[in-house]
N, C-alpha and C positions, 0 to 999 in steps of 0.2 A: 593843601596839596593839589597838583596841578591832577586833572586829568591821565594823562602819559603816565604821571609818576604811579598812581593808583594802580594800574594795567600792568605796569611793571614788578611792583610791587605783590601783585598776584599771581603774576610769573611764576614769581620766585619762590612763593609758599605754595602752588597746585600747578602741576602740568597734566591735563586729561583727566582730572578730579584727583590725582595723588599726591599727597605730598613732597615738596623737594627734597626735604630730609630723610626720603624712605627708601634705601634701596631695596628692599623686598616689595615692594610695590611695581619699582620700574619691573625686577625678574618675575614677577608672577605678571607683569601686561604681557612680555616678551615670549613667555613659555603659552598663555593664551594663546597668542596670534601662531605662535608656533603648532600649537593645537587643535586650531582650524585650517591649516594648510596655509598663513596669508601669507605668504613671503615677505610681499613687499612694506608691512605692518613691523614685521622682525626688524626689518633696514632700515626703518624711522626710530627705533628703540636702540640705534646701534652707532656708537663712536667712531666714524671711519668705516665703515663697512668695505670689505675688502671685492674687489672688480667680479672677483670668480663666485663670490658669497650666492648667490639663488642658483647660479650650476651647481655649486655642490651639493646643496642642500635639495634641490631637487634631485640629484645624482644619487646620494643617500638614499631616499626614499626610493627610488625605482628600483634599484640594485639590490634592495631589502624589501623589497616589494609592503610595504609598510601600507596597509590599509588605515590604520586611522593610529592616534600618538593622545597619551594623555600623562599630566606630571603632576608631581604632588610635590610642593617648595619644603624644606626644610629650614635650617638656621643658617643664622647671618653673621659673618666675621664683618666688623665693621671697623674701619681707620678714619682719618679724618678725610680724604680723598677718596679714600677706595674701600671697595668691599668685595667679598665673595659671599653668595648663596647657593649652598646646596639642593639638590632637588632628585627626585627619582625620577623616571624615562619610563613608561610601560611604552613598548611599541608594539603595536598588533602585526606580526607579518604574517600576508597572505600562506596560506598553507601550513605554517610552521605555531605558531598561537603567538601567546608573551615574550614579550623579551623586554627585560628588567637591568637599565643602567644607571647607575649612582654617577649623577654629572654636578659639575660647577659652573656655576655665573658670576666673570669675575667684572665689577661694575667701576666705575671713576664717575666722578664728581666733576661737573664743568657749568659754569653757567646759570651757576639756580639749580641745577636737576641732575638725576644719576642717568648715567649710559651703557651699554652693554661694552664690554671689550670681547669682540668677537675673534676665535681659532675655532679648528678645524676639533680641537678640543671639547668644543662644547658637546659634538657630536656624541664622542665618546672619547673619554679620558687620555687613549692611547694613539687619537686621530692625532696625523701632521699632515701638513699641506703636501699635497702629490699622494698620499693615501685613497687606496680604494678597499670598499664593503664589497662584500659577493658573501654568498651564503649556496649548502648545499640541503641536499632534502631528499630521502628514501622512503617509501611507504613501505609495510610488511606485508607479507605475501598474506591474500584474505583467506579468512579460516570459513573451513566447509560446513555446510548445511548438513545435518546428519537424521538417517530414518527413527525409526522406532528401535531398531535394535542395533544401534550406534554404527551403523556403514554409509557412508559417505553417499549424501546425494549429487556433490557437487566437485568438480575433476577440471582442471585445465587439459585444454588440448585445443585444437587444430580445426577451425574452419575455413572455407573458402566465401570471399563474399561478389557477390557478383553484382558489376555495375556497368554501365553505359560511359563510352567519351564522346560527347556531342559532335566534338568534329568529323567525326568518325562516323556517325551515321551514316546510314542513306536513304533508310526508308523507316522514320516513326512507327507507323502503321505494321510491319514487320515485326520490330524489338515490343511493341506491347504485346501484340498476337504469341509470342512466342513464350515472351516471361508470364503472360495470364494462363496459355495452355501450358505449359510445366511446371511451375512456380507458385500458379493462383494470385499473382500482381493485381490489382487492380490497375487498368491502364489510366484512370483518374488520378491514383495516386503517383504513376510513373511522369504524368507533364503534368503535376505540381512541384516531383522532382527536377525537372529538367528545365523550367520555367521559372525555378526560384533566382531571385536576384544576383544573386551573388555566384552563379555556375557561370565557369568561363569554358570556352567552347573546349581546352587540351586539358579541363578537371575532369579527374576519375568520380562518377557519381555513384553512390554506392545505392543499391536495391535492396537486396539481402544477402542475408547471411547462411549458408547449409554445410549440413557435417558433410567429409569428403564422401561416405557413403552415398550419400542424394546426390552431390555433386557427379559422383560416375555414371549416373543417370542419366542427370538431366544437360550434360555437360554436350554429345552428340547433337544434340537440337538446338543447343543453344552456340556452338563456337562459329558454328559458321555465319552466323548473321553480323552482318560487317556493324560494331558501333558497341558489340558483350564484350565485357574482358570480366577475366576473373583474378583476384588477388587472397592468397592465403593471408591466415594471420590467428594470432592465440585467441582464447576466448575460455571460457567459464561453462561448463557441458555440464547438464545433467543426466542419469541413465540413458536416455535414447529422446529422440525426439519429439517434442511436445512433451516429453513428461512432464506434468504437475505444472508447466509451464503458468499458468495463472496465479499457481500458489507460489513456487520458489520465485516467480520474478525471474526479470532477467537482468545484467550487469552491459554497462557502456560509460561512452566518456562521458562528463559530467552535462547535465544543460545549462545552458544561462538561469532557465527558470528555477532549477533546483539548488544550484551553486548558492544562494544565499539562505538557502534553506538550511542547507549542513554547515555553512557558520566558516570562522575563520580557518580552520585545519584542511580544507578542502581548496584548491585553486584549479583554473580553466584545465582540460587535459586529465586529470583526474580519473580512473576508472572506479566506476561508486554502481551501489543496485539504484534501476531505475524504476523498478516495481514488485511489488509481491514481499515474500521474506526477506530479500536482500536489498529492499531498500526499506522497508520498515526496520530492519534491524544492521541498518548499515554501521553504526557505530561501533556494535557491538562483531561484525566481521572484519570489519576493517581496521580496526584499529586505529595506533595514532601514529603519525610520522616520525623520523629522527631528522634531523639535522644540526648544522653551525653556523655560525657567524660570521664571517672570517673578514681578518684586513690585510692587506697586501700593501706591502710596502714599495717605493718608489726602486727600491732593489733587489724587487724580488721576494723577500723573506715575509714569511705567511705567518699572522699570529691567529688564534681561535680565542673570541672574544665573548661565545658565549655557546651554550652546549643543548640541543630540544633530545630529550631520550625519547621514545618512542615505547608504544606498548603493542604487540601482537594481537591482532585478532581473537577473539573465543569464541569455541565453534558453536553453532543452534541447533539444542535439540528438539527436534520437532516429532508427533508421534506417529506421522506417516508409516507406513509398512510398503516394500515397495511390489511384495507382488499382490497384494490387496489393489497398488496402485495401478498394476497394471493390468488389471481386471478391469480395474475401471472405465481406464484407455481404450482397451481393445472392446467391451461395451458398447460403445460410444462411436466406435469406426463405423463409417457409411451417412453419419448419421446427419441429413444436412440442414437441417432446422437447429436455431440456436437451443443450446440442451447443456443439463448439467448432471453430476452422478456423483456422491458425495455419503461416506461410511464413515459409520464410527460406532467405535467399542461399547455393544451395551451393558457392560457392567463397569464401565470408567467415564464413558462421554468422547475417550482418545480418538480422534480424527482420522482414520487410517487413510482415505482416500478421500481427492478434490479433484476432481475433472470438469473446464466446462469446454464450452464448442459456442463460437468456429475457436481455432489456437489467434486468429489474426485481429479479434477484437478486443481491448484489454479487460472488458468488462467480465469478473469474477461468478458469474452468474449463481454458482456454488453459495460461494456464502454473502455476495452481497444484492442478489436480484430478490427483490420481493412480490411475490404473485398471489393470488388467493387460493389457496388451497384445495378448495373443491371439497369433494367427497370422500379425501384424505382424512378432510376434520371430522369425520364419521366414528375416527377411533376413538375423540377427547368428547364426543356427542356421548357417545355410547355407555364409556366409561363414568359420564354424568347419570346415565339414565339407569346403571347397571349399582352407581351410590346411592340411587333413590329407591334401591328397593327390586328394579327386574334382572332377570333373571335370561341365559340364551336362549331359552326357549318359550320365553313370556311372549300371549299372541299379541301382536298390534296390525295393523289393518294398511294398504298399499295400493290406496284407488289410483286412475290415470293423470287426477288431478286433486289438488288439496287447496282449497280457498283460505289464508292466514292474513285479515285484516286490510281484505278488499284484493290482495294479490295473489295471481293462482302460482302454485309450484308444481312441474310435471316431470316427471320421471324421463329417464334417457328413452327414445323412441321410443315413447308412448307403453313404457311396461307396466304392468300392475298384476301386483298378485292376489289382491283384494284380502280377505281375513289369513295371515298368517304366523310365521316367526319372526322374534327379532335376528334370529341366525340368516333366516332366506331373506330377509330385508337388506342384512349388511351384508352379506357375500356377494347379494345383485344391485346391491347400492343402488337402494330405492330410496330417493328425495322423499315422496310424501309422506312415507312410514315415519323418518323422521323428522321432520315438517311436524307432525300430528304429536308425534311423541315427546317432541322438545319441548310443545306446549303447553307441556302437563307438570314441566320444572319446575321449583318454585324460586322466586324471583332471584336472581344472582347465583344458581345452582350451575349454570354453564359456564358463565367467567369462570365462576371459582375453580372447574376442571381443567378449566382453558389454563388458569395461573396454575395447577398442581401440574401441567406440563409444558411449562417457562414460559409462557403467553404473558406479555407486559414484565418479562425478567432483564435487567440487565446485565449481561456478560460479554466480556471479552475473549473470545478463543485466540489470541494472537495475532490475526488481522480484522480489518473492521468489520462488522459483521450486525446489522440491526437487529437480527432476531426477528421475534414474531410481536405480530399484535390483534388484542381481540378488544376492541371497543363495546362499551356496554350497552347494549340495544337499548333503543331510545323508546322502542312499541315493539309489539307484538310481529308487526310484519318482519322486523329486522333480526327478533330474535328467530322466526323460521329460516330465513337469510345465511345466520350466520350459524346455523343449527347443520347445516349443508356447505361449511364452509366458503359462502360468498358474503355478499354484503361488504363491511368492510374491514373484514378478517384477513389480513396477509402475514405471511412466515418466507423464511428464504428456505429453500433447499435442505440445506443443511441444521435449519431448527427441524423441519420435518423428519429429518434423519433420526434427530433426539429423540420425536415425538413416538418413533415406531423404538428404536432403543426401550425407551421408559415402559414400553407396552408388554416388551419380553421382561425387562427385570424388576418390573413393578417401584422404579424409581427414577425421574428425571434428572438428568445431571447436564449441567450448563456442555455443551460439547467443548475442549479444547484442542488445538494444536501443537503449542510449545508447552514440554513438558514441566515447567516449573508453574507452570498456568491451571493444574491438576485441582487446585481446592476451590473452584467456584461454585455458586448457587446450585443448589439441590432440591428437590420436593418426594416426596412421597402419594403415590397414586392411593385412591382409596383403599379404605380394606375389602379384600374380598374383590378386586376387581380384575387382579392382574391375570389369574388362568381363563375367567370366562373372557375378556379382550384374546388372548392369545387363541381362542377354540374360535371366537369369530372371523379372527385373521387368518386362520388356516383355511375355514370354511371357503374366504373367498379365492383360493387358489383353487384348491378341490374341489369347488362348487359354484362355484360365482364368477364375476369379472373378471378374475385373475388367472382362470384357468389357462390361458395361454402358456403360464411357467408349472403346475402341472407336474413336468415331468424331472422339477429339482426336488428332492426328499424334503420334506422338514418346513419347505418354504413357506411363511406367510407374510400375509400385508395387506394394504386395501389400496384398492386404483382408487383416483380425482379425474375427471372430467372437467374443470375449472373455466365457466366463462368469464371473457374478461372484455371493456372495450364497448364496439356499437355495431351495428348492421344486425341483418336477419337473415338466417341466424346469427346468434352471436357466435364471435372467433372462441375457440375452449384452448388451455393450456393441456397436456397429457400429465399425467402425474401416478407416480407409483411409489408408495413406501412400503419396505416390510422386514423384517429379520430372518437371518438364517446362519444358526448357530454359530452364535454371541455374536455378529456383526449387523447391523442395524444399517438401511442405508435411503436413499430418496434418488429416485427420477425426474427430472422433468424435461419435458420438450417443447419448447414453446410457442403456443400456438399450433400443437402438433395435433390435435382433435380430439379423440377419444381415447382414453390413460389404458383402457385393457387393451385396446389394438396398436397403442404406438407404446407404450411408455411400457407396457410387462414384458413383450420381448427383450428389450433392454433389458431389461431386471432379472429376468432369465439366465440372458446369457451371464451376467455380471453372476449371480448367484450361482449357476455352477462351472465356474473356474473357481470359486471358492472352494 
């Protein structure tokens, strides 16, 4: 046998490694290539392929906005010539999900090998040539964010957003001076707006967004500067402005960067949460979209080829309370160092309030900033030392300074009360009392209180939230360290919150937010510990650090002084936790100095609007 003939000869038995005699071979190359987008793969697979064949087929696809296509072949009718193969169709479409069509491949025999006979058919059963797909799509109205006693946090209505049009300008320098005095713009952020690529000089650039309230305000200052224009439009309002704002999140059209996050039901234009509750729990407000399929005919007449039902959002209950919440806010007003204020129920853990500061940073400072505690940790010290046997009025000693394994620890400006109580020690939150007193733990005595008030717990309150951590001192100097809450003990805010909780009801409970989130990790404080903790947290409003709030009934808690960071001195965090009848709550201010003079005001005012 020649050469030639052999080559021919192999033809005839394998084309691209398949057999001639297979036509389920050729329909499963053809639905492949159909399956990577190749077009032009399909047209080699295909008997005549018709002039229009990749318009339409890419027409298809755009028209059904068809993200990605995958087929499963079925069975083969087979003749001596011809064959048909079934097969199913998943097509993914943008926004809408699956769409599932039973098609045929109907194949002839030519030459050694099988070939596609291509219609408009293949597409879907009911296509003919001059047919066009279009498809429609509704999203459901998103269901609302709701309080602790099921009233609505979250309400459509009406903002104005206020933007710049470049051509319009005239004086830069103006328009930022104007939006940073009323607004609080950063003019940094305003020409990275105006300088981005893709601004043509007659685009509306939008700045921000304010309820018409603010707008009546700020609207005097700002209409006459040639280059503002303001434009109303709907929007997603919570109670009043800035409310819980870090926690609910806010809603917008969808980003590039998120779009592939939420998957195929979501497409460009999309209004979705871009943070907080509503975008941690987008799916569950949102719901899912409806739409069809639909083919139109070369005359007009519309068939519906396939059907997406759509399911309603369900609303989140969350155990915020809102005038708890807005204790918190009003707290917080003036207050211009980054700061956070954060309650919750001590006899459940339920989340009542989350406030941080500034509202224009995204960072949650509430439940996801971790800082060292300071002389907050004084309560889970105490509470150690109170398991081991003293008592609130067992004396220990408060020199100016305590030497603990080569490193000295000294009391805030230089205080000392030399032989006294452990009462007068915690109410003026003396370091070296407890420096001295911790040392006397026996080994693993402090973790262990540290864990009896969720220190190294994992939970989840419904947004992310690290919790606290207390690593186990490696030597003696670190447990004096972390005995005073530094070293390398940190907690967010809102564990501290638990931490003064668990103090009133002698039980730690994971704090949560969303009420179905209710059965997390719990502990039990020692026995015998929980009323002498609550006589020394009163002590230091009454008598100590804390007297600054003083004049709330009932209040107690212990300030932190928390240094953090480098220089001489060191920078200190303010920090205040304490309970006042059943709410449990935490301060901080960060970077704010000293927790009795910055951080108990706050806690003050927070505690009597309660």
């Amino acid at each position: 046998m020649s050469a030639a003939a052999a080559l021919f000869l192999a033809a005839c038995v394998s084309v691209r490694g398949r057999p001639a005699e297979d036509p389920l071979g050729e329909a499963e190359a053809y639905l492949q290539a159909w399956a990577r987008g190749d077009v032009a793969a399909m047209g080699r697979e295909m008997a005549e392929p018709p002039a229009w064949f990749a318009e339409q087929h890419q027409r298809f696809r755009d028209d059904l906005r068809i993200l990605s296509s995958r087929f499963e072949p079925g069975r083969v009718e087979r003749e001596a010539e011809s064959a048909v193969v079934t097969f199913r169709a998943i097509h993914v479409l943008r926004g809408l999900g699956e769409w599932q069509v039973d098609g045929t491949l109907r194949l002839m025999r030519r030459e050694g090998r099988w070939w596609v006979r291509w219609t408009p058919a293949v597409l879907h059963p009911e296509a003919r040539e001059g047919d066009r797909f279009s498809r429609t799509r509704s999203r459901p109205e998103r269901a609302a964010i709701l309080d602790g006693d099921g009233q609505s946090l979250t309400r459509q209505g009406e903002v104005i957003t206020i933007g710049v049009e470049p051509r319009r300008i005239q004086n830069r320098a103006a328009i930022a001076s104007a939006l940073q005095a009323q607004l609080g713009v950063d003019p940094a952020r305003l020409e990275k707006l105006l300088n981005a690529p893709n601004v043509a000089p007659e685009h509306f650039v939008p700045i921000i967004d304010v309820r018409p309230e603010r707008y009546q305000v700020v609207r005097p200052a700002l209409a006459p500067v040639p280059g503002i224009f303001f434009r109303r439009k709907s929007a997603r309002l919570s109670p009043a402005e800035g409310f819980a704002a870090h926690t609910l999140g806010r809603v917008g059209e969808v980003t590039a960067e998120l779009l592939p996050q939420l998957g195929p039901l979501y497409q460009p234009g999309d209004i979705v949460g871009l943070s907080g509750l509503e975008l941690t729990y987008e799916a569950q407000l949102a719901g899912s979209p409806s739409g069809e399929v639909r083919l139109t005919r070369a005359s007009g007449e519309v068939r519906v080829l396939g059907r997406f039902e759509g399911t309603p959002g369900t609303p989140l209950h969350t155990t915020l309370r809102q005038e708890v919440q807005s204790a918190a806010e009003a707290a917080l007003e003036g207050v211009t160092q980054p700061a956070a204020l954060v309650a919750v129920d001590t006899g459940t853990g339920a989340i009542l309030a989350v406030a941080s500061r500034p509202l224009e940073q995204p960072l949650n400072r509430a439940l996801t900033g971790r800082y060292p505690p300071g002389s907050t940790f004084k309560v889970i010290t105490s509470e150690a030392l109170l398991a081991a046997g003293m008592r609130v009025d067992s004396p220990v000693t408060c020199p100016p300074v305590a030497t603990v394994g080569g490193k000295s620890f000294r009391n805030f400006e230089g205080e000392a009360f030399g032989n006294t109580r452990l009462r007068v020690a915690f109410a003026h939150s003396c370091n070296t009392a407890f420096v001295l007193a911790a040392a006397g733990l026996e080994a693993g005595a402090l973790g262990a209180a540290a864990h009896r008030f969720g220190f190294d717990v994992e939970y989840y309150p419904g947004l992310p939230s690290p919790g606290a951590s207390f690593p186990e001192p490696r030597d003696e100097t670190e447990q004096a360290a972390a005995a005073i809450g530094q070293g390398r003990v940190l907690a967010t805010p809102l564990h501290m919150a638990s931490v003064a909780a668990a103090a009133e009801s002698g039980r730690w409970r994971a704090p949560y937010l969303i009420a179905e989130l209710e059965d997390g990790p719990r502990a039990s404080l020692a026995p015998g510990t929980r009323l002498p903790l609550q006589a020394l947290m009163r002590a230091v409003v009454t008598e100590g650090s804390g007297r600054a709030a003083v004049g709330v009934p009932g209040l107690a808690g212990k300030t932190g002084t928390a240094e953090f960071g480098s220089g001489t001195p060191l920078p200190t965090h303010a920090w205040f936790i304490g309970f006042h009848k059943g709410i449990a709550f935490a301060v901080l201010v960060e970077g704010g100095g000293v927790g009795g003079r910055v951080a108990v005001p706050i806690a003050a005012k927070f505690a009597a609007a309660l």
